[in-house]
Phi, psi and omega in degrees: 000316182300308206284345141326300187282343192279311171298317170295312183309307197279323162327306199291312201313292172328316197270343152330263169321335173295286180329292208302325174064349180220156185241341179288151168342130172230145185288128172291128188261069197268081205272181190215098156332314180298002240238125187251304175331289165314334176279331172288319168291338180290301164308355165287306163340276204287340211262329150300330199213013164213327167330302212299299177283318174286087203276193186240050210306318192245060172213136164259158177301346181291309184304304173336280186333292172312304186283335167296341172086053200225125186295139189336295192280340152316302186291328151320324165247329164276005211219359230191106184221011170212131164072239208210167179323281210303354208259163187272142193294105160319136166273144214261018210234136185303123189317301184325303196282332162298336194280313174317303170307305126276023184090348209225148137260142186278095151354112195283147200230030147336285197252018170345303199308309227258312166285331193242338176106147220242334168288338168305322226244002169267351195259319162297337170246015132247051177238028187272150168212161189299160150177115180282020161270027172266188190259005165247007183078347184249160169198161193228109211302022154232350186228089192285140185048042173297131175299312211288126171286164186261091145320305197255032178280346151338319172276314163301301203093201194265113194272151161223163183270094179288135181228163186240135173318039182250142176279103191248107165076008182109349162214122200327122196233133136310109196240120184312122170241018163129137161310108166246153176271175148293329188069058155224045179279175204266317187269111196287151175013260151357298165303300176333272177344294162333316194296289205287359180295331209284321210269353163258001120346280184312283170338298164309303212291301192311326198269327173236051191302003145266012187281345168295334184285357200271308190310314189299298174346303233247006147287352159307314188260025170283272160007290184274359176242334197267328193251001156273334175291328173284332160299293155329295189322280166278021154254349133332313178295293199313315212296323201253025184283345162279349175261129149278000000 
């Protein structure tokens, strides 16, 4: 049984990494399901600056609403640009004229979360840096020649990639230390960064929106097995106290 599981276990791990598309260091995603704010700015985030291509095919807007704690006609009006409360979310942009434009149809980003990791996608929408041979001007140190234009360099400002002057094998090398902004983003560093937690939040919550409740779940039933087992346990005694 074990080596069964062991075997299944090494099956999965390639396609992980395969799904994941990257082998490098990722920026720790220290997001909080509880954090009902961050989760409400994370749904401001994607509902302004990615809905338009990215739909949410399988959450409805009722749902959002409700479990973010964010009232009906507030969500409605700030939060809601395609079909109704009860209907699932829609990208406002035509499958088609997307695929052209960008080469793709832009990928439904439910269950992004689920698949790339809540540490990919926090590390990914901050590694866009400028580069004009793309056909959007932008491109991204974990997702190399990336389709996606940098939506949120409004919030960023304009990233370039830095690189540093070390000495590699005996010789001096330009070696990549990481993504700087220009600042003339709406947001300083600091915010961005925040932002983008919020929005990968969000993302997680979207890919499982029950899971604090399966967790609250399953210390009950934890629970209901350690005090059925202490139970078996003496009435197991009880059934052999009279057998030698």
């Amino acid at each position: 049984m074990i080596k069964r599981f062991i075997l299944a276990l090494a099956l999965l791990l390639p396609s992980v990494a395969f799904a994941a598309g990257y082998s490098g260091p990722l920026d720790r995603a220290n997001y909080d399901l509880r954090d009902k704010e961050s989760l409400q700015r994370g749904a401001q985030i994607y509902m302004n600056y990615c809905l338009a291509c990215h739909s949410m095919q399988y959450q409805r807007y009722s749902r959002t609403f409700n479990d973010l704690g964010i009232p009906q006609e507030l969500g409605e009006e700030l939060l809601q640009f395609t079909s109704s409360p009860g209907m699932h979310k829609t990208s406002a942009i035509d499958a088609d004229a997307a695929a052209e434009w960008f080469g793709l149809t832009p990928p439904d980003l439910t269950m992004v979360a689920r698949v790339r990791g809540a540490d990919w996608i926090y590390t990914y929408l901050r590694s866009f840096y400028a580069d004009d041979s793309r056909p959007f001007g932008a491109n991204n140190a974990i997702f190399d020649n990336v389709g996606m234009p940098h939506v949120l360099e409004e919030l960023q400002g304009t990233p370039r990639r830095v690189t540093e002057q070390r000495m590699v094998d005996g010789e001096m090398t330009d070696v990549y230390v990481g993504i700087r902004s220009d600042g003339n983003g709406t947001m300083s560093p600091e915010e961005f960064d925040q932002a983008m937690l919020d929005l990968t939040n969000f993302l997680v919550y979207t890919g499982e929106p029950m899971i604090l409740e399966r967790q609250r779940m399953g210390y009950f039933v934890i629970g209901f097995l350690i005090v059925f087992l202490i139970l078996a346990i003496l009435l197991k005694k009880e059934y052999w106290r009279d057998i030698k």
